[in-house]
CHARMM-style PDB file with segment names, atoms N, HN, CA, C and O in Angstrom:
ATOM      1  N   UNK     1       7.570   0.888 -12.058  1.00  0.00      PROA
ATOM      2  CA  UNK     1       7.151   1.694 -10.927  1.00  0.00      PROA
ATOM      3  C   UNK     1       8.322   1.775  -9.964  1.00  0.00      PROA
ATOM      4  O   UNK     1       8.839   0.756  -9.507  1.00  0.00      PROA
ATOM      5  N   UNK     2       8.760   3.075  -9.642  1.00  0.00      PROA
ATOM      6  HN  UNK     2       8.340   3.903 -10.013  1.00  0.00      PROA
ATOM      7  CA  UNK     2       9.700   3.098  -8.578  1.00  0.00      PROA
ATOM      8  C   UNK     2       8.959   3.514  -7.237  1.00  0.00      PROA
ATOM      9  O   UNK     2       7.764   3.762  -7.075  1.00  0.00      PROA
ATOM     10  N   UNK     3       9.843   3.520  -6.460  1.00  0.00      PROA
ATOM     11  HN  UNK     3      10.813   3.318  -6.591  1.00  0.00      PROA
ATOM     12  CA  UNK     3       9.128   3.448  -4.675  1.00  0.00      PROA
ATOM     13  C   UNK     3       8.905   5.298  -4.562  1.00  0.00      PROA
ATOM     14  O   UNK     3       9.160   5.682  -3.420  1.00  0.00      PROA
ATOM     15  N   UNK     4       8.499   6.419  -5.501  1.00  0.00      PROA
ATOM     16  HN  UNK     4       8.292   6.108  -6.429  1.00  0.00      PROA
ATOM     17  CA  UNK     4       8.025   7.162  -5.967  1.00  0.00      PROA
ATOM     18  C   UNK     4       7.058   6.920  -6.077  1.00  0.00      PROA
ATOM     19  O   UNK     4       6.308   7.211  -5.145  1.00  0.00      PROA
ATOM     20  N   UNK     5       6.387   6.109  -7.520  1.00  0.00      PROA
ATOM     21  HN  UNK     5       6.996   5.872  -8.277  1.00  0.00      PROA
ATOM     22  CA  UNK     5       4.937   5.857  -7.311  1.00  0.00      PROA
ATOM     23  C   UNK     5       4.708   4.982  -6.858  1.00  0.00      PROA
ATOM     24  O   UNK     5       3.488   4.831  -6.922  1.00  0.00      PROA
ATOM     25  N   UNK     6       5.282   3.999  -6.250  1.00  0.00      PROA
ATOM     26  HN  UNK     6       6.273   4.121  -6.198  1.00  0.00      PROA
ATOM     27  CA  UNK     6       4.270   3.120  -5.426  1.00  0.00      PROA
ATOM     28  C   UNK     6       4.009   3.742  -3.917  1.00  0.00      PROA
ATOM     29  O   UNK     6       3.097   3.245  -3.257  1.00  0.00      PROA
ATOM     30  N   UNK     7       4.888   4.954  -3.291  1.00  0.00      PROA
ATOM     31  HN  UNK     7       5.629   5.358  -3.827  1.00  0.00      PROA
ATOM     32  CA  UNK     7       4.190   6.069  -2.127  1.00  0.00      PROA
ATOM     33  C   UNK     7       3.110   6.597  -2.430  1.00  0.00      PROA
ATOM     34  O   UNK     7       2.310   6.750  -1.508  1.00  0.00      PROA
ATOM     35  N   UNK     8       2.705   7.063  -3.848  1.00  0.00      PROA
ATOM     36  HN  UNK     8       3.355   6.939  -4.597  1.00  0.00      PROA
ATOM     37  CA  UNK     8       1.977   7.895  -4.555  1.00  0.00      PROA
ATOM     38  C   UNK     8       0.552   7.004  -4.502  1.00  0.00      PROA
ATOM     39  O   UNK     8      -0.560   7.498  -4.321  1.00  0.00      PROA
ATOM     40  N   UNK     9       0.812   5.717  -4.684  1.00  0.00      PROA
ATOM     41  HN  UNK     9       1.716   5.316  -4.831  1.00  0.00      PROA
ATOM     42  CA  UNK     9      -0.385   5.130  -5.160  1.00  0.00      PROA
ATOM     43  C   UNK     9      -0.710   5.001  -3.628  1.00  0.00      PROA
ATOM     44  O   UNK     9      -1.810   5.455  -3.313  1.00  0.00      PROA
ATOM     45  N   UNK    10       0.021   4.484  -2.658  1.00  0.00      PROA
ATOM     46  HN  UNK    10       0.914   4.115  -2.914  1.00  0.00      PROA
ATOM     47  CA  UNK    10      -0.309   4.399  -1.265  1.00  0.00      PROA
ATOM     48  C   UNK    10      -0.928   5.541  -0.411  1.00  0.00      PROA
ATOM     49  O   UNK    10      -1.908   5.484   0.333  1.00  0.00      PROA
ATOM     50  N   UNK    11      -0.052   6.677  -0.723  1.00  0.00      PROA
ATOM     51  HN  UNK    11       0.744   6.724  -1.327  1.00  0.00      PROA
ATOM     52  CA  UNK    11      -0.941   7.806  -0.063  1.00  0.00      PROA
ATOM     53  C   UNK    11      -2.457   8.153  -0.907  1.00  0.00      PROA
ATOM     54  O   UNK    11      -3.394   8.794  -0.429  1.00  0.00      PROA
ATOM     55  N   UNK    12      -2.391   7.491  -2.388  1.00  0.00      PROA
ATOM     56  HN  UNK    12      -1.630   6.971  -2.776  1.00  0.00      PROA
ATOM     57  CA  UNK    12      -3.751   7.910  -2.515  1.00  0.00      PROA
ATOM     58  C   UNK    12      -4.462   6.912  -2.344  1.00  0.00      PROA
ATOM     59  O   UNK    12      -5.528   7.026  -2.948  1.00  0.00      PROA
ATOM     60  N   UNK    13      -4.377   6.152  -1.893  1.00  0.00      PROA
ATOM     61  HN  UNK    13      -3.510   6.059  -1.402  1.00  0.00      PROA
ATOM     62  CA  UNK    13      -5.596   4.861  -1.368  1.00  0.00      PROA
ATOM     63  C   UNK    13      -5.935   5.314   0.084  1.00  0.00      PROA
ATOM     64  O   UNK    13      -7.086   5.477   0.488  1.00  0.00      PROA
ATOM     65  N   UNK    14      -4.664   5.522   0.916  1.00  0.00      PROA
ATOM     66  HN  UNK    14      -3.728   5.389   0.588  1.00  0.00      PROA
ATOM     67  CA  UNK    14      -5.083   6.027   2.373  1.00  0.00      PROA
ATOM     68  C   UNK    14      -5.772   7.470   2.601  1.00  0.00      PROA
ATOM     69  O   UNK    14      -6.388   7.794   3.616  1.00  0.00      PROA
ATOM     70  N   UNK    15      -5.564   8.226   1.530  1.00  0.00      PROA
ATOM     71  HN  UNK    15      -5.064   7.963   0.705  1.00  0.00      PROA
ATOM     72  CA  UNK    15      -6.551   9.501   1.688  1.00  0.00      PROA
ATOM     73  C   UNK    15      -7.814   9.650   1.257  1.00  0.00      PROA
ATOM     74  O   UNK    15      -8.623  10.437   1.749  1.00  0.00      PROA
ATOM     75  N   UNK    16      -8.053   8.784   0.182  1.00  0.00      PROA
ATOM     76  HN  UNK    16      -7.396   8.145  -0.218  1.00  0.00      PROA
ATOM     77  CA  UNK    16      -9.726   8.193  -0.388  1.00  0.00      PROA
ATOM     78  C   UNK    16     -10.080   7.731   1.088  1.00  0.00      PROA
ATOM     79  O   UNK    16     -10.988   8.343   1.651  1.00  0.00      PROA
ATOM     80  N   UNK    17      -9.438   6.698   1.764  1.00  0.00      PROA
ATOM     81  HN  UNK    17      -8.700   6.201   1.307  1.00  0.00      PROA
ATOM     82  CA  UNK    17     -10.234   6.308   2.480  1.00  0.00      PROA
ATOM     83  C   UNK    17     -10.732   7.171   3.612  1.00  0.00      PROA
ATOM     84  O   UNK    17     -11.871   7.232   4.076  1.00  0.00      PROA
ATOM     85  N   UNK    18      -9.837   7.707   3.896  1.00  0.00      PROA
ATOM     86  HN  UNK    18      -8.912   7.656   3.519  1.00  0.00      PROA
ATOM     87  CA  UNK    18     -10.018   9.014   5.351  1.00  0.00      PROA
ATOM     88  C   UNK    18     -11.157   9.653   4.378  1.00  0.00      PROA
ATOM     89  O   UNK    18     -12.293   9.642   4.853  1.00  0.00      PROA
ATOM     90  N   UNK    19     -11.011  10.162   3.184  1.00  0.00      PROA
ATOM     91  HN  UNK    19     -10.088  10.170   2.799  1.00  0.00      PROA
ATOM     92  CA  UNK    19     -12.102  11.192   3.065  1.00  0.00      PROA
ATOM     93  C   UNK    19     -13.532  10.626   3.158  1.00  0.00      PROA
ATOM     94  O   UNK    19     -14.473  11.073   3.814  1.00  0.00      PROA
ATOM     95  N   UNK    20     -13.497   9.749   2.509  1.00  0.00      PROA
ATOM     96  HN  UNK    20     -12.733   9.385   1.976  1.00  0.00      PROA
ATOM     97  CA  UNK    20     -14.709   8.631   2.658  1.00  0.00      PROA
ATOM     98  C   UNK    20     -15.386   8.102   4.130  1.00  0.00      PROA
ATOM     99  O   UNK    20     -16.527   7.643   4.164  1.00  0.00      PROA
ATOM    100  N   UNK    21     -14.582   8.222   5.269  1.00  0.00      PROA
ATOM    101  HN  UNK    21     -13.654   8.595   5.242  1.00  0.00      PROA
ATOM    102  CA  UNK    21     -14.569   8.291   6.246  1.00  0.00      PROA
ATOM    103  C   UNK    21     -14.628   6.369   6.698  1.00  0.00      PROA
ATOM    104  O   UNK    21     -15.284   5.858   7.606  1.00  0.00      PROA
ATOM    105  N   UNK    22     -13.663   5.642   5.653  1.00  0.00      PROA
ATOM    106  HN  UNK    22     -13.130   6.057   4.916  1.00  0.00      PROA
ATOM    107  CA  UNK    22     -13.517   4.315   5.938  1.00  0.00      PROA
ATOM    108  C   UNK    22     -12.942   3.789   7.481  1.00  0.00      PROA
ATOM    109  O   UNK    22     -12.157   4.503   8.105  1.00  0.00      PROA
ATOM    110  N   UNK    23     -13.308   2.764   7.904  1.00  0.00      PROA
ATOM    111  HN  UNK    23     -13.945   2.184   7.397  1.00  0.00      PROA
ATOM    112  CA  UNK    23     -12.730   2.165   9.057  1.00  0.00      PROA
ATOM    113  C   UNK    23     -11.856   1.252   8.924  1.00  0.00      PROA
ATOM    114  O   UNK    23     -11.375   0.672   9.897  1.00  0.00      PROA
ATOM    115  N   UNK    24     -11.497   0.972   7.578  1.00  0.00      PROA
ATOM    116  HN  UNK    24     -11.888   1.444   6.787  1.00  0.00      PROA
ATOM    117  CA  UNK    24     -10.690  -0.392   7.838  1.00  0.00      PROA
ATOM    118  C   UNK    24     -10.212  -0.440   5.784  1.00  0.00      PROA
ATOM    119  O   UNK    24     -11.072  -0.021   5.010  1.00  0.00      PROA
ATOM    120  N   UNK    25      -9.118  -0.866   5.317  1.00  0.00      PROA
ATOM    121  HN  UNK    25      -8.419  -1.206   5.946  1.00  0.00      PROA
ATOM    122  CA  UNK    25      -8.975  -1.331   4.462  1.00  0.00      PROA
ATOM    123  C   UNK    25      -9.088  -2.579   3.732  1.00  0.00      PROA
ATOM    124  O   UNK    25      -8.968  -3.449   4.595  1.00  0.00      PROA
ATOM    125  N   UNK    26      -9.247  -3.105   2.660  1.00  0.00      PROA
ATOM    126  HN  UNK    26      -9.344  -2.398   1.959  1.00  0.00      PROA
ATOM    127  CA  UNK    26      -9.279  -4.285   1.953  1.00  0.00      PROA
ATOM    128  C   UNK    26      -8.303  -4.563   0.885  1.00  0.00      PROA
ATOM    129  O   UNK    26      -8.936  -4.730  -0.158  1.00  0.00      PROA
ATOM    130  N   UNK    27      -7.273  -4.661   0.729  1.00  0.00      PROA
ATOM    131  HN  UNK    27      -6.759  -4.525   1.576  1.00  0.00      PROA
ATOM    132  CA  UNK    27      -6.047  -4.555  -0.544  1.00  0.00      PROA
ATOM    133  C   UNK    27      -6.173  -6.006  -0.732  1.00  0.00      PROA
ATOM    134  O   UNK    27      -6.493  -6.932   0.014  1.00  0.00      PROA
ATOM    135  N   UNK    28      -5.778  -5.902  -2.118  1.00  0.00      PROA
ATOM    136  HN  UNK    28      -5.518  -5.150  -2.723  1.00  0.00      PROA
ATOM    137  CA  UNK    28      -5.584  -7.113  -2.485  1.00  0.00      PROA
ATOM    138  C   UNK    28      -3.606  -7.203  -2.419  1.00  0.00      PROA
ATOM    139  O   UNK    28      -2.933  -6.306  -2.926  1.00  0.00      PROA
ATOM    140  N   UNK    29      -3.127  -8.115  -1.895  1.00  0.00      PROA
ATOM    141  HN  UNK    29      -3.674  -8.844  -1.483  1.00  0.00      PROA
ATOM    142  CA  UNK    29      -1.410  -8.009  -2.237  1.00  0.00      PROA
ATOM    143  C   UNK    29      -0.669  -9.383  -2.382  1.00  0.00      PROA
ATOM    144  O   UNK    29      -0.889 -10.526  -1.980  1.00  0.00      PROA
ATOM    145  N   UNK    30       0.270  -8.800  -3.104  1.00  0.00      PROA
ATOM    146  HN  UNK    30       0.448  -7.872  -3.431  1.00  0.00      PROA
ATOM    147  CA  UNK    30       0.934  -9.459  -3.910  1.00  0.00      PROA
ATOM    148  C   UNK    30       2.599  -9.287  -3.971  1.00  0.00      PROA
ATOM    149  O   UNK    30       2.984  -8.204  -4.412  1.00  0.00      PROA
ATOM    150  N   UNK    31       3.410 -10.053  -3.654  1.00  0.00      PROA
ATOM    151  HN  UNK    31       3.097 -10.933  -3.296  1.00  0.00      PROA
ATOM    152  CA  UNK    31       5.459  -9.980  -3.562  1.00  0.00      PROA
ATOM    153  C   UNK    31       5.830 -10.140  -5.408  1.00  0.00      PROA
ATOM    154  O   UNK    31       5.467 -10.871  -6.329  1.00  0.00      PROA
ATOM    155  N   UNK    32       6.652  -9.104  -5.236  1.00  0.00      PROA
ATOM    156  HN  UNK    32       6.947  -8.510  -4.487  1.00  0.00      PROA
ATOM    157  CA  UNK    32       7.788 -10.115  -6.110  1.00  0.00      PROA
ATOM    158  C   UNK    32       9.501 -10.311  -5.752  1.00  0.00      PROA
ATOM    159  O   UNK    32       9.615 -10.031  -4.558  1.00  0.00      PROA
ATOM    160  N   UNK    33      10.244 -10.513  -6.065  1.00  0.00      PROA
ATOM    161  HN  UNK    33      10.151 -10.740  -7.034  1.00  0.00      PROA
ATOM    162  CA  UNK    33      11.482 -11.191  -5.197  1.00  0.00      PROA
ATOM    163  C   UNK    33      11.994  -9.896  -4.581  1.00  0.00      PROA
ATOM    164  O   UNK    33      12.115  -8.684  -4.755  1.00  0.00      PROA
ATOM    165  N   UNK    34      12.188 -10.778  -3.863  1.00  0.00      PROA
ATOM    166  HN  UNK    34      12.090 -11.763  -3.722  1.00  0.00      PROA
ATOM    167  CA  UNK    34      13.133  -9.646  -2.586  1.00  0.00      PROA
ATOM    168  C   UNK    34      13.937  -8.632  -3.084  1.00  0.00      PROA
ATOM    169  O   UNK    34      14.053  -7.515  -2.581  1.00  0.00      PROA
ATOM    170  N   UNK    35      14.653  -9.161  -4.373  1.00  0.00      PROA
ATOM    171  HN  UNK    35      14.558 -10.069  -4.781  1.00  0.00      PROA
ATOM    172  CA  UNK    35      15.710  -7.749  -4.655  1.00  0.00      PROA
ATOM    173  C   UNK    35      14.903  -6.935  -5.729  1.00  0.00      PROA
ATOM    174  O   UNK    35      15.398  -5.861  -6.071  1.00  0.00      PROA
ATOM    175  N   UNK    36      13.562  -7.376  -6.373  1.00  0.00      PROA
ATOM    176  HN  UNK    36      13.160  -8.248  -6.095  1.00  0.00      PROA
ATOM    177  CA  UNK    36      12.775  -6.662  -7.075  1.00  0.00      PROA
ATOM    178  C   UNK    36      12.346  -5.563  -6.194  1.00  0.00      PROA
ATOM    179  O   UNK    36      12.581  -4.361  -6.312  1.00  0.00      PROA
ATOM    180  N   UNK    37      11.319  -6.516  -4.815  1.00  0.00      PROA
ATOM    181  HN  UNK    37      11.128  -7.492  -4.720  1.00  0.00      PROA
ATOM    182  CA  UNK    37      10.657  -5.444  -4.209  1.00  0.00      PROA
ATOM    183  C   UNK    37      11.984  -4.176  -3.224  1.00  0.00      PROA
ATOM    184  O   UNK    37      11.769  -3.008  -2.903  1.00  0.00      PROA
ATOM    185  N   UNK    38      13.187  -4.956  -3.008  1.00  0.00      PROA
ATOM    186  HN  UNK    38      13.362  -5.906  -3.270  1.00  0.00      PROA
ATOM    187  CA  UNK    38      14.582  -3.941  -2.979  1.00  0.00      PROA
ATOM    188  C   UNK    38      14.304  -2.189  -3.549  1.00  0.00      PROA
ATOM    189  O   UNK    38      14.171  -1.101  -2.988  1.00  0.00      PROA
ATOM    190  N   UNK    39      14.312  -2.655  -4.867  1.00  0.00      PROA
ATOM    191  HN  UNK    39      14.419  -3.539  -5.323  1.00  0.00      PROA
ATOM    192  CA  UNK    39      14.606  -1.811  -5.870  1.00  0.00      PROA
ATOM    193  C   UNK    39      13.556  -1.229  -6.429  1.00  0.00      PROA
ATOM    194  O   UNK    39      13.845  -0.116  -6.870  1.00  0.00      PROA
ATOM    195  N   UNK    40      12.233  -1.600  -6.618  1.00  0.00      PROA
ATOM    196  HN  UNK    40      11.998  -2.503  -6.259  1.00  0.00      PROA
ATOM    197  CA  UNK    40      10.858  -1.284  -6.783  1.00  0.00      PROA
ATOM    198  C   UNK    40      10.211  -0.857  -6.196  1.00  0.00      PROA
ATOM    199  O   UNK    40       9.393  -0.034  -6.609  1.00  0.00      PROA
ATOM    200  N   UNK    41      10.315  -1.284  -4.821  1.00  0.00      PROA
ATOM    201  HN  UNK    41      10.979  -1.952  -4.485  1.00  0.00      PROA
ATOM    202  CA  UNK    41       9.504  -1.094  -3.765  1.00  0.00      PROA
ATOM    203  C   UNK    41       8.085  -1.282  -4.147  1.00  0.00      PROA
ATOM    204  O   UNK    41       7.685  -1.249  -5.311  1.00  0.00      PROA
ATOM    205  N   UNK    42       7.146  -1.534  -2.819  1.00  0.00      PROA
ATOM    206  HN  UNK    42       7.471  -1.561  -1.874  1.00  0.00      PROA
ATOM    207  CA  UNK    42       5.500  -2.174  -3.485  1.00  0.00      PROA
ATOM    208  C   UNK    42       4.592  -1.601  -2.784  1.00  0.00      PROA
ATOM    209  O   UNK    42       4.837  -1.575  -1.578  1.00  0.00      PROA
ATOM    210  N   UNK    43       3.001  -0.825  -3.332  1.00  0.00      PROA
ATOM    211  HN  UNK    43       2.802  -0.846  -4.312  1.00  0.00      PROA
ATOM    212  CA  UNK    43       2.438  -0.485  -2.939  1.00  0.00      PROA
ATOM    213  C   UNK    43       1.972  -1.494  -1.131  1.00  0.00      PROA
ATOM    214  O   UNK    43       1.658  -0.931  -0.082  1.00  0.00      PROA
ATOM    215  N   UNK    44       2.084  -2.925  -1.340  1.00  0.00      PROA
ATOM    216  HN  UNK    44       2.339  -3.382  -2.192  1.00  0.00      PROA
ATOM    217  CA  UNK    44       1.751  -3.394  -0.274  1.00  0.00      PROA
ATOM    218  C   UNK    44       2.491  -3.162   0.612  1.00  0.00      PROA
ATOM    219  O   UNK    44       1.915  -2.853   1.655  1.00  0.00      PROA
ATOM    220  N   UNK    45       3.754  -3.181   0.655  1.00  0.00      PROA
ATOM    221  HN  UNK    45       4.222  -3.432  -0.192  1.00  0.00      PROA
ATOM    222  CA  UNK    45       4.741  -2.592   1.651  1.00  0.00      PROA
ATOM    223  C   UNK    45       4.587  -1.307   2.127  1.00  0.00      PROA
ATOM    224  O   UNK    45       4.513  -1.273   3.355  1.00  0.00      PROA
ATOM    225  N   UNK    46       4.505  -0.137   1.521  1.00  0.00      PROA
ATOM    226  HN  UNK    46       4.565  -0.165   0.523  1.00  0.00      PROA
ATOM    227  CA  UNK    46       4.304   0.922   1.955  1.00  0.00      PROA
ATOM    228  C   UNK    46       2.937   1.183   2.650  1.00  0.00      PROA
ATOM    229  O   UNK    46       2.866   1.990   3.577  1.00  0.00      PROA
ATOM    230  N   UNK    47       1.509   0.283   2.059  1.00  0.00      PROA
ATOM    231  HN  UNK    47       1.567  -0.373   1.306  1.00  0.00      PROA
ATOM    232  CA  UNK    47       0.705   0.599   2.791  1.00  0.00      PROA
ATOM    233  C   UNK    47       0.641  -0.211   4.299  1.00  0.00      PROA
ATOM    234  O   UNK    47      -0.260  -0.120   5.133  1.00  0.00      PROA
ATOM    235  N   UNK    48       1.753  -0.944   4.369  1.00  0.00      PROA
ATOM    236  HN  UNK    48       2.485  -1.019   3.692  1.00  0.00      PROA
ATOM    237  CA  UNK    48       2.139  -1.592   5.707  1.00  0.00      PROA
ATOM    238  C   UNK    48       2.766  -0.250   6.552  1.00  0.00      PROA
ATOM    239  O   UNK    48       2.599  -0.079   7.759  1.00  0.00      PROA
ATOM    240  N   UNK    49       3.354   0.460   5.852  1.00  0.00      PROA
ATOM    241  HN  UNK    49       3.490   0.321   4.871  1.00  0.00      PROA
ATOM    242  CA  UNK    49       4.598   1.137   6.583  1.00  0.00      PROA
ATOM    243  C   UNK    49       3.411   2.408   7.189  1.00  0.00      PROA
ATOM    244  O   UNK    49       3.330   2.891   8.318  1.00  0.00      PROA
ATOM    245  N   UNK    50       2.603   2.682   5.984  1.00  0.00      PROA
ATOM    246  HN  UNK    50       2.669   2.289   5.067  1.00  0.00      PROA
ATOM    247  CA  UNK    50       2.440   4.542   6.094  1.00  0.00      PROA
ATOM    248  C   UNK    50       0.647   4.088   6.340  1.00  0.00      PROA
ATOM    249  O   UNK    50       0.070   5.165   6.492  1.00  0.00      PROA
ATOM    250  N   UNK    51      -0.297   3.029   6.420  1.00  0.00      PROA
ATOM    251  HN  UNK    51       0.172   2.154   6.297  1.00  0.00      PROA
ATOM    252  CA  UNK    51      -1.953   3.259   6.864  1.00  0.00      PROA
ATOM    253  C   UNK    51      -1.825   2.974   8.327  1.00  0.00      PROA
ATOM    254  O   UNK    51      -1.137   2.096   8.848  1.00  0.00      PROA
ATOM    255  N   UNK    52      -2.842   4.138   9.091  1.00  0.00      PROA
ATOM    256  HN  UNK    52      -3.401   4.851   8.668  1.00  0.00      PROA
ATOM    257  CA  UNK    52      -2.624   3.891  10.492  1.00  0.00      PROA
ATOM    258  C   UNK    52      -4.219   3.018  10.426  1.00  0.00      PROA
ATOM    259  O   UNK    52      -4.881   2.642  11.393  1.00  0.00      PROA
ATOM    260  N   UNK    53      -4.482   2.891   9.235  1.00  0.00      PROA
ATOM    261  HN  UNK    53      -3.944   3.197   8.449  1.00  0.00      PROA
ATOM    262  CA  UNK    53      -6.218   2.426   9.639  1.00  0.00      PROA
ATOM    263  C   UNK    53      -5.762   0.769   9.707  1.00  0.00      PROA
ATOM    264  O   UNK    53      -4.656   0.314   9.418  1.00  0.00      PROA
ATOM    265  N   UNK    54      -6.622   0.234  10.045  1.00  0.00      PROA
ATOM    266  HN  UNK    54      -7.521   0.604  10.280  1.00  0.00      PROA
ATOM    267  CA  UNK    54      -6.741  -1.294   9.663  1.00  0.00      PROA
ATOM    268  C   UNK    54      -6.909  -2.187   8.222  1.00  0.00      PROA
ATOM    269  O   UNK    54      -7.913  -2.274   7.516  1.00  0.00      PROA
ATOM    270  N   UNK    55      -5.588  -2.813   8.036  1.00  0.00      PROA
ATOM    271  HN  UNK    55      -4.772  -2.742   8.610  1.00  0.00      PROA
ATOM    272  CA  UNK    55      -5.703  -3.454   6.710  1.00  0.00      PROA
ATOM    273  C   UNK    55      -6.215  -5.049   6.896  1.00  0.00      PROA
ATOM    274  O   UNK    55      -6.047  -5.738   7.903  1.00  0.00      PROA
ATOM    275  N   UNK    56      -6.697  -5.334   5.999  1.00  0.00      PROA
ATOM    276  HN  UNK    56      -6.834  -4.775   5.181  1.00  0.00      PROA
ATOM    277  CA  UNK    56      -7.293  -6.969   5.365  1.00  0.00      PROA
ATOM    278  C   UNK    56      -6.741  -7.193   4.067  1.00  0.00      PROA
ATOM    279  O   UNK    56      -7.270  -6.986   2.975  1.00  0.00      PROA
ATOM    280  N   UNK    57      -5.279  -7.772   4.410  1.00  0.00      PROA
ATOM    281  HN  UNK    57      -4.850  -7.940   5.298  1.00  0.00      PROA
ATOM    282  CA  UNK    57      -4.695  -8.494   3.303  1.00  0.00      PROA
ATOM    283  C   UNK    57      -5.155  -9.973   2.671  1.00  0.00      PROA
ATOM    284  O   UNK    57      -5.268 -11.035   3.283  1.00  0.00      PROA
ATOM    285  N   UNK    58      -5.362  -9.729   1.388  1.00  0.00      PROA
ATOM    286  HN  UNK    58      -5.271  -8.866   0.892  1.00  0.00      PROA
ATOM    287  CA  UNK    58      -5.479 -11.418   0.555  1.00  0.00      PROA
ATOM    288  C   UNK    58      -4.667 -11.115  -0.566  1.00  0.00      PROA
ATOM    289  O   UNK    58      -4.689 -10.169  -1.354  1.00  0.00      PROA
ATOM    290  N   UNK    59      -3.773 -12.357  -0.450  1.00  0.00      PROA
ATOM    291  HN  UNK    59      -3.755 -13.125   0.190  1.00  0.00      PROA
ATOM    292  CA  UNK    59      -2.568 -12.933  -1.494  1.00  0.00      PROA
ATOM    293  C   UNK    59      -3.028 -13.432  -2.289  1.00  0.00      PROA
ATOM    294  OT1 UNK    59      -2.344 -13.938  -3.179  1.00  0.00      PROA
TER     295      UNK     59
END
């Protein structure tokens, strides 16, 4: 997965939820090393960067 689809997978979790008319998120998340997530980039990161709703992270 490049930081292509892991935007892809992020914008489609945050637009299910708007359509659904959610208040808050629940992700489950998870790292892998720093120069992985570098070069990979991770759905959890991006949904840090790009959900204006409220997330509930568990590692």
């Amino acid at each position: 997965m490049d930081n292509t689809d892991s935007g892809n997978v992020a914008n489609a979790l945050i637009s299910e939820a708007e359509k659904c008319g959610a208040d808050t998120i629940v992700l489950g998340a998870y790292s892998h090393s720093r120069f992985k997530e570098m070069i990979l980039g991770g759905v959890t990161q991006d949904m840090l960067a790009k959900c204006s709703l409220p997330l509930w992270i568990m590692h």
